[in-house]
Structures are given as structure tokens and as C-alpha cells.
N, C-alpha and C positions, 0 to 999 in steps of 0.2 A: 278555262281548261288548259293544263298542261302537254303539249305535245310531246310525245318521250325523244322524234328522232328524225335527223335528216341523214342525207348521207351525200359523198362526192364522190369523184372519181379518187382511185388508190394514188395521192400525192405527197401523205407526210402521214409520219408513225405517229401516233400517241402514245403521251403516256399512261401503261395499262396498270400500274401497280403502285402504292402510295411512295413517296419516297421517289421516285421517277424523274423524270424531264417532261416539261411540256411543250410541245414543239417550237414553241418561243425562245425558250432556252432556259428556262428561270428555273429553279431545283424546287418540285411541288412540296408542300408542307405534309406530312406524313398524320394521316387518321390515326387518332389513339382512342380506342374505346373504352378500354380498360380504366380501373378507377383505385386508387387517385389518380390524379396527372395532373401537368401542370400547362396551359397557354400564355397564350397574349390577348387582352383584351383592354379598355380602355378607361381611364378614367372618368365616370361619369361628369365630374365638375369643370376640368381642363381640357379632358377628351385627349389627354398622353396617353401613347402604349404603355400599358405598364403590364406585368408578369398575374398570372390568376392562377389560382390551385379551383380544380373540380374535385369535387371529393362528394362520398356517400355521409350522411347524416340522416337517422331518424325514418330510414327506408325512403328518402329523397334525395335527389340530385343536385347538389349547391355550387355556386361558385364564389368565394369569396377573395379579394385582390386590394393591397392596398395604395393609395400615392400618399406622397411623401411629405406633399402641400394639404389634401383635402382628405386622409384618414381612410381607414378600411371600409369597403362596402361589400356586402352578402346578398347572395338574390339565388332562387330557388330555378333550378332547369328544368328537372323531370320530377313530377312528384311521385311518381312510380319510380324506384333505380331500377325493377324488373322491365318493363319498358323501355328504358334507354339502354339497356345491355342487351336485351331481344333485338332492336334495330341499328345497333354497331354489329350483331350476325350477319344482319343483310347485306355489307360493304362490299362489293366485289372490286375495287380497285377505282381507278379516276377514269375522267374522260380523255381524251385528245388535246383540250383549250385551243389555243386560235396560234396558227403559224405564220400570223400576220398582227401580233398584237399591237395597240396603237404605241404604248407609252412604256417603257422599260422594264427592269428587272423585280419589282418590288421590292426594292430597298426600302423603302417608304412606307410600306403600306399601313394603314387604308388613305396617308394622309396624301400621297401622291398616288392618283390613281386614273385609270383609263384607257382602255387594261392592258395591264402588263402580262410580260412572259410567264409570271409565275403561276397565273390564273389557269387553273387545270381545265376547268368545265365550259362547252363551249354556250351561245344565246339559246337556250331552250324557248324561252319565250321573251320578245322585245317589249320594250314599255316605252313609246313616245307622249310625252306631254304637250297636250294640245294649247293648252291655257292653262291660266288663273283663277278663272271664273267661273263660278257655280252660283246654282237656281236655286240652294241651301245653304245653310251655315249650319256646319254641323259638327257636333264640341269632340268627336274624335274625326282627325283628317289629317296623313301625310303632307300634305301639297299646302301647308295655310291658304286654303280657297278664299279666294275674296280680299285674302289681307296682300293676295301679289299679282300682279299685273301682268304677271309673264303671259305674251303669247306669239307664235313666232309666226313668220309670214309663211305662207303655204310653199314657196322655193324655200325657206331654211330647213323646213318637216319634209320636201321632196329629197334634200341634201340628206338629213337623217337616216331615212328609209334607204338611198342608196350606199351608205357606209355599211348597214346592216347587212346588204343584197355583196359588198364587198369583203365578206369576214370570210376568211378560209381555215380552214381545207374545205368549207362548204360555206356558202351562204345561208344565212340569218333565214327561217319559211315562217314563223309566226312571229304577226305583229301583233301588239294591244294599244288603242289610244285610250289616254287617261288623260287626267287634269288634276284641279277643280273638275267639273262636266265638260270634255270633251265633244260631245254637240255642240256646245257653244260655240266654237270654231268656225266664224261666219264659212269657212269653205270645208267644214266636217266631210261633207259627201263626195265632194272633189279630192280629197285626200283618201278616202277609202278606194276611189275607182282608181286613182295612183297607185296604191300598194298593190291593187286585184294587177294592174297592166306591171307590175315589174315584177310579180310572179311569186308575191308571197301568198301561201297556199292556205294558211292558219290567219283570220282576219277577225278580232275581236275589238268591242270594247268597253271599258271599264265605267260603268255609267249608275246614275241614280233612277234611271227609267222615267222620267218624268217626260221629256221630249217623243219616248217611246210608246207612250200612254197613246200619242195621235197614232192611228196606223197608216196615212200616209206616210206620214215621216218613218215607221217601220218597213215601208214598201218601199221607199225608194232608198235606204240604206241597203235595205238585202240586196236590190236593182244593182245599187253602184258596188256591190262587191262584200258587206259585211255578211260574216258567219255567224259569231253569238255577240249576244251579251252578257258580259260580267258585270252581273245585277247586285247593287249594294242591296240584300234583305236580311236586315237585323232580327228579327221576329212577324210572328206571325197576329200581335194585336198592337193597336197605335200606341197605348203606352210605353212601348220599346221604342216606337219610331219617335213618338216626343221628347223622350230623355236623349235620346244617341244622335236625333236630327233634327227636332227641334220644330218637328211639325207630321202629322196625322199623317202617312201616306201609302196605310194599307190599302186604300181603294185603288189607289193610283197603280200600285206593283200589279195589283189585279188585271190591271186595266193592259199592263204592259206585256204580260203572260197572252191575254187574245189577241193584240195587236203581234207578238211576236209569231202566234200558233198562224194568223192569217197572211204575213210575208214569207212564213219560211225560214224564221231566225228560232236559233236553239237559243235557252239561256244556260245559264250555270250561277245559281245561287253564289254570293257573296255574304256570308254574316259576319259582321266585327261582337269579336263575344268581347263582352266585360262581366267578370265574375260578380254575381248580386243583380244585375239589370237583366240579364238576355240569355243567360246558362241555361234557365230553366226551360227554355222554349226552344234545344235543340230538337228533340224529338220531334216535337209539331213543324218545324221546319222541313224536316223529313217527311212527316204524313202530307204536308201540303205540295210538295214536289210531287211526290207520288201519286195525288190526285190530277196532275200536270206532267205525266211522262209523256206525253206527246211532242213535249216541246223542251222540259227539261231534261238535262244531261247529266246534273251532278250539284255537287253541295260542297264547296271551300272554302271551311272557316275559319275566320283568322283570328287567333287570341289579341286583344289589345296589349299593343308595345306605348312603352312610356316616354314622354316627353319634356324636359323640365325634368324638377328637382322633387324627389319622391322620398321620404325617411323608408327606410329599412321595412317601420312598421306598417306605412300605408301600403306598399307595394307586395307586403304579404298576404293584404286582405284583398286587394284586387288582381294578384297574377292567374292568371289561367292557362296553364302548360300545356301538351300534346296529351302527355298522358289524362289532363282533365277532360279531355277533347274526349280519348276513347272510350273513360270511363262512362262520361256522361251520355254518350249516344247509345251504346252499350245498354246502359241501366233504362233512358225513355224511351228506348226503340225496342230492346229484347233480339232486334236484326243480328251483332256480332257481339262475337265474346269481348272481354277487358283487353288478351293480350294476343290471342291465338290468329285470330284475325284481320291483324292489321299489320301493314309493311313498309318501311320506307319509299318516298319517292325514287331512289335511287335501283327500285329491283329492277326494274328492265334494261340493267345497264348488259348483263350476259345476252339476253337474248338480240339487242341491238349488235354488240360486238358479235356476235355469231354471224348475223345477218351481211355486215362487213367485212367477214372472212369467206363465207360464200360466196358472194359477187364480187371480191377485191374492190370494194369503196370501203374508204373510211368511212366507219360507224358516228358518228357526231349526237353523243351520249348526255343524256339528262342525269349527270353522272355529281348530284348533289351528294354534299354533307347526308348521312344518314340520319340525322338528328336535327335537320334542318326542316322536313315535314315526314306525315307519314298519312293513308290512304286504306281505303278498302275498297272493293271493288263485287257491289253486289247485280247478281245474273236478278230479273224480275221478271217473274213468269205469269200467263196472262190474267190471272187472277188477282195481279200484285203480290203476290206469294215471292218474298227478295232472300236469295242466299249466295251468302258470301262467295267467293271465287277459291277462297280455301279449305272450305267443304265440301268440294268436290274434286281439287286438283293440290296434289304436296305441291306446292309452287314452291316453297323450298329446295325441297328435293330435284324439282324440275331444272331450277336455275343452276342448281351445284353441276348436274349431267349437261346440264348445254354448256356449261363453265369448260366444264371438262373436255367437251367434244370440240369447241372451239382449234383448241391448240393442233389437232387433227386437220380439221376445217382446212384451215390455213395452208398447210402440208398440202393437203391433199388433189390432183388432178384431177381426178372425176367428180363435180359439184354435186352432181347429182344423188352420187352413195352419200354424201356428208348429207344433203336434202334428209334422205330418207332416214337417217342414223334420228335426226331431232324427230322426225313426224314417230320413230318409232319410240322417242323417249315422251313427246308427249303425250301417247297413248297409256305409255305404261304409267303413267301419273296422275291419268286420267279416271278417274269414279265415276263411271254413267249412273250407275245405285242411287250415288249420293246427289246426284245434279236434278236441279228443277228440272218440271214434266217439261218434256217436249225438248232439251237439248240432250240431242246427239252427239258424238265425238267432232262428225262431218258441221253440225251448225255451230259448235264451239270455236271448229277452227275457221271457219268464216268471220264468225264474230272478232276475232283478232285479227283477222285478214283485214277487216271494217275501218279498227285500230286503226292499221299501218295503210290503207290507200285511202280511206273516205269512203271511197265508192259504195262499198255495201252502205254505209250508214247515212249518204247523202242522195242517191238514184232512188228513185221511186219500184223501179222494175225490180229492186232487189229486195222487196219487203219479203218478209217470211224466209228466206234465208240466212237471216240473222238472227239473234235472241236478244232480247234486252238487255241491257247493262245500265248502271247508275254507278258513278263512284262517288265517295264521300272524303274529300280532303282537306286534311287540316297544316295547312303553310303558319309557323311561326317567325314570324320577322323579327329578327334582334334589337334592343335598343341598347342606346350607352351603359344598363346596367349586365345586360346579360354578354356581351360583345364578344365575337370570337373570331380571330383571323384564321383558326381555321377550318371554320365555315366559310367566312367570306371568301376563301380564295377558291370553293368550289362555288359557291351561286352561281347558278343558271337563270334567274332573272335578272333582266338587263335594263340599262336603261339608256337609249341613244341620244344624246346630250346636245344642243347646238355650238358649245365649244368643240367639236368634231370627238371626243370620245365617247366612249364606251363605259359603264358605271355600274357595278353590281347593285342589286337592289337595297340592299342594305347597309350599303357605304352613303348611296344617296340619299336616303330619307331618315335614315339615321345615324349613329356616333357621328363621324366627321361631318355627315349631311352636308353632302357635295353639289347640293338641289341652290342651295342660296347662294355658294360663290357663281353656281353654274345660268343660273335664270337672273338675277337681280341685276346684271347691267343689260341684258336683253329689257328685263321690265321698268327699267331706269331709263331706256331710251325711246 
């Protein structure tokens, strides 16, 4: 799960509009949604910066870039251009980034990096790597599991955690431990009750579920401090799991869903699509959460990004875009439309800054690339009966009027008219008509209340005050053929590094893949 927002006390401005300053100092790289255009992105074979044209072709989204040593390469972005033009709509400007950045101006970038002033967006969510080591091998894997030894001593991952706890204008609130399998971590649990005592609020981790299967071992996770798991589930029959992991382990997910439902841990679906093996079993993914909303949260699927050397031609039979993402849930669910219903990670960037203008803290914004994922977010009513959150609220509309009122906000001395100004814009954007049975205006805005403190969605005394929600997102990770600096310089997945930086997520595990200068003399010694 993504968390959209922390906030601190009002100590440095951000920057709110693309083209800006980040409070680093670094002059932010300016969103262009519009088509053509032209970036930076890298050569696959050398992995130089080199110059890319985005352009429309054949009602899809391409980029094509050449170097000078290893020849032109083409790779498809959005197979919808209607899709990728609908959520460059959604932009409402950058986050803050960090007024404390570890490493310079980005003259460099991606190739010196960690992070610098230029980096707009601040850690939405952290990613500590626990190890090397996995209880799989499995033929897609960021981390080569098993083929690296890295694992750090429980004081170098204590040091990690507190650089996160040290990023300003606000401290780092959600952690994630990944690997290989992060369990493996002879002191896993000792490391989770660490993060719960230095006060990170968002505690997950990135797992295969197989240690999760015992429910002790789920009991005394939730004990020491863990909130979900982000469960690798490919599909819903072993066949998916023998091709993608290389061994039978639908019993086992099974098994991890009741050990989670008996400690108390939420999970959140993880499926790695590959177009041809596991596209076809979006929808049933879906149906099987939703047989499991007791415990389940949500579904974030991640198209397969490439690694190695790919001809033009293979990569066109296996990419699978955002836009394939919507169509396909879409089409096996019948839940949301192709394009109506779906919105970048980045919309709750207004309603956050609003938030920040009302109480004087800086807002500390999940303030990604809009083309970097996109989401739905459906209300499920007690019959399972799921409807989107945009048939019933212009969220659109909504964002533009809190957009608006903000700038007032700010100005304004009585907090409380500015309060009342938003409750009365999201009433008016509000369709009780059109919303599942049983949400009211009053349990809607609880439910969001849920959102932003936990409380409603984690206290038991607050059951039936709130209404259900499931969201459904799809994060696509760049690799050296799709490459864009500028996305990378808004990613808000982070990676805390034991060289002491900071590392967007897709600097680290791909193009420059900052993972092997970064762990290999750790796993060397």
C-alpha cells in the first residue's frame, strides 16, 4: 500500500509548480504531457544519457532514442495515447522534495545519485533490503535472489531506518522490508519492533508468504510491530506460479491469507504480470481478494520491466503497459470503465496541500510522475456489490475546487471558514444517488478520515462507521528501454541504501541499477 502523506511543522516551502525550485536547491525538471516531446533517457547497451522523442504512433505511445555506438531503440509507453493524455490532466504540480538532500545538484543524473537537490518528490514509501536470500528462485526478480549474498547487520538496517526518520521537512512514516525474502533476516522481527519504537507509522513487508503460511510466525510479526504484507500473488492456479516462480504455491498463499486474518495483518496483493502467462487471470485475482476482504486491502500490479538485452521484436510481444492494465481489469471484471475511472497516483497531491495550508505544516506529497502508475479506488458494499469512487464523486472536479481554495487557505486567518469552504465542496461533488447502499455523505467522509489517521480502519470500536474500500493499482517500473529522468526525479519510492543514501526506485533496480555498486562489497565482505 501507498501512503499518500505525512506532514511537519511549516519549516521550508516547496516547490508547488513544475519548473520550480526544490527546497534543495536544484531547478525541478518541468512535466510535459503534451505529445511530441522530447527527454532524457538512456541507452539500453551503455546505459549513456542520451536525448529520446515521445511521440503518438498508430493511437500508442512510443519512445524512440538513438546512441551513437549501439543504434536506435523503440519501445511502446501507453498503448492507449487516450490514457496517457487523461492522466497528464491529473498533474497538479510537484511535491516539496527534501531540504536536506544527501548528494548534490543532479548534474549527474541517474548516474550520480542519492538524492539530490533536484529530486522534487519527497519518500512516500521506503524500501530497506534485508538480504540476498530467498526460499525461491524465481526467473523474474529485481534483487538477483540467491545469486548475491548481501545482507546487512541488524545496526547497519538500524543506521538506514534512522536517515529515513532524518529526511526533512518531515521524516520518512512508511517503511517496507524487501530482499530476496526479507524473513530470512536471522533478526527480521527485531528489526520490525525497531521501526514500530522510532515511530514509523506505515510498517510493511515485501514478501513471498511462505514463512507467513506458519501463523505463529504471523503472530509474532504483527506482535513486534508489522502492518501488511505485500504478497508476491501472480495468479490465481499453480500454473502461473510454476512458470513465474518455479514451484506450485497456491496452497501456501492460501494458507498465508488465514494466518494473516488470525494475527491481525492486512495483506495487499502483488502480481508481476507478464503479457501471455498471467494477463489472463487479472480478473480472478480480483474475485479471489474479494472473497478475502476481511483481510485484504487492495491489488498492485506490476507489469514486467526488462532486463538484459531484448530485440525490439520480443519486447513488443511481451510489454504490458498501464493502459493494458485498465483495459484488461476493465474487460474481466466489468467493475470500471477503460478510461473514466481511473487516475494517477499523483491526485491526492491538492487535497494534501490543502491540508498543509490549513494547519501551516508542510504537506509532504506523493507528488509522482503522473504516468508513473495509475489506480482506482472502489467503495464495496456488503454484498460485494464494488463501485468505483468516480461514480459517485467528480473527483476531478473536486481536486480542481480544493486546488482553487487552497491559495485562499493559505491567506486566510480563520482555519476554520477555510475547513468549512472544502466540507462544503465536497458535498457538492458528492452523488448520494449514485453511491453504494448504505454510504452516506457523513460515512464517506469518515472513510477518508480512515485514510489519513488509520484509526477508523485499524480500532475495532470503529467498525460500521466506515464503508469499505479496495483499491486497485497498477505501479509501472521503468527499465533501460523505457528510461525517463523525468520521472525519475519525481519517484517517491525510495530505497535506503547502506552507503548512507537515498536511491529512487528505479535508478536502483534498473538503468544504472545502483543495487550492485550499492550491496556487492557489503556481500563481498
Amino acid at each position: 500500500m501507498l501512503p499518500l502523506s505525512g506532514s511537519a511543522p511549516c519549516s521550508a516551502a516547496g516547490a508547488e509548480e513544475a519548473g520550480g525550485h526544490a527546497p534543495g536547491g536544484g531547478k525541478v525538471l518541468p512535466v510535459r504531457t503534451s505529445l511530441p516531446k522530447e527527454t532524457i533517457s538512456l541507452c539500453p547497451e551503455c546505459l549513456r544519457t542520451i536525448s529520446a522523442e515521445v511521440f503518438e504512433e498508430n493511437g500508442r505511445v512510443m519512445m524512440r532514442k538513438s546512441c551513437t555506438d549501439h543504434g536506435t531503440f523503440t519501445d511502446v509507453i501507453f498503448s492507449d495515447v487516450e490514457m496517457y493524455r487523461r492522466m497528464g490532466e491529473w498533474y497538479f504540480g510537484d511535491g516539496g522534495g527534501f531540504s536536506n538532500p544527501v548528494d548534490g545538484m543532479g548534474k549527474e543524473c541517474p548516474d550520480r545519485c542519492g538524492i539530490c537537490g533536484v529530486h522534487s518528490t519527497h519518500t512516500s514509501l521506503a524500501n530497506i533490503d534485508l538480504t540476498g536470500r530467498c526460499n525461491l528462485s524465481c526467473a523474474v526478480c529485481f534483487a538477483d535472489a540467491n545469486r548475491n549474498p548481501y545482507e546487512p547487520s541488524f545496526e547497519q538496517v538500524v543506521e538506514m531506518l534512522r536517515r529515513l526518520r532524518a529526511q526533512r521537512p518531515a521524516p520518512a512514516f512508511a517503511v517496507q522490508f524487501t530482499g530476496g525474502e526479507p524473513t530470512l533476516h536471522p533478526q527480521f522481527l527485531e528489526i520490525v519492533a525497531e521501526a514500530r519504537k522510532m515511530g514509523f507509522s506505515h510498517i510493511q513487508a515485501a514478501t513471498n508468504g511462505i514463512r507467513f503460511a506458519d501463523p505463529e510466525f504471523a503472530r509474532r510479526a504483527r506482535d513486534a510491530g508489522l502492518h501488511y504484507l505485500y504478497l508476491q500473488m501472480d495468479g490465481t492456479t499453480d500454473d502461473v506460479f510454476m512458470k513465474l516462480r518455479g514451484k506450485a504455491l497456491l496452497d501456501t498463499k492460501l494458507r498465508v491469507i488465514d494466518s494473516a486474518r488470525k494475527a491481525g495483518l492486512r495483506i495487499i496483493f502483488v502480481p508481476t504480470i507478464v503479457k501471455g502467462v498471467n494477463d489472463h487471470q487479472i480478473g480472478d485475482l480480483c474475485r479471489l481478494a474479494f472473497e478475502h476482504l476481511d483481510v485484504l486491502s487492495g491489488i498492485s500490479f506490476q507489469p514486467m520491466t526488462f532486463t538484459g538485452r531484448y530485440p525490439d521484436s520480443e519486447r513488443e510481444k511481451l510489454r504490458f503497459t498501464l493502459s493494458d492494465l485498465s483495459g484488461e481489469f476493465s474487460r474481466q471484471t466489468g467493475l470500471t470503465h477503460l478510461l473514466e475511472d481511473w487516475f494517477p497516483l499523483n491526485a491526492a497531491v491538492p487535497l494534501v496541500r490543502y491540508a498543509g495550508a490549513v494547519t501551516g505544516n508542510v504537506a509532504v506529497n506523493h507528488a509522482c510522475h503522473p504516468h508513473c502508475g495509475l489506480m482506482t479506488l472502489l467503495f464495496v458494499g456488503p454484498n460485494r456489490e464494488a463501485v468505483p469512487i468516480t461514480r459517485f464523486l467528480d473527483l476531478r472536479g473536486l481536486l480542481g475546487e480544493v486546488e482553487r481554495l487552497t491559495g485562499s487557505a493559505r491567506k486566510s486567518r480563520v482555519k476554520s471558514l477555510s475547513k468549512m469552504r472544502a466540507l462544503q465542496a465536497f458535498y457538492r461533488f458528492f452523488r448520494e444517488d449514485r453511491a453504494p447502499e448504505g454510504l452516506t455523505f457523513l460515512r464517506f467522509l469518515k472513510t477518508l478520515d480512515g485514510f489519513a489517521e488509520k484509526k477508523y480502519s485499524w480500532a475495532g470500536k470503529y467498525d460500521g462507521h466506515t464503508y469499505k474500500t479496495f483499491y486497485v493499482l497498477g505501479m509501472h517500473f521503468m527499465d533501460a528501454y523505457n528510461f525517463d529522468l523525468e520521472r525519475v526525479s519525481r519517484c517517491g519510492v525510495h530505497y535506503s541504501a547502506p552507503d548512507g543514501k537515498i536511491y529512487p526506485f528505479c535508478t536502483y533496480n534498473s538503468g544504472p541499477v545502483h543495487r550492485h555498486r550499492v550491496e556487492n562489497p557489503i556481500a563481498s565482505s
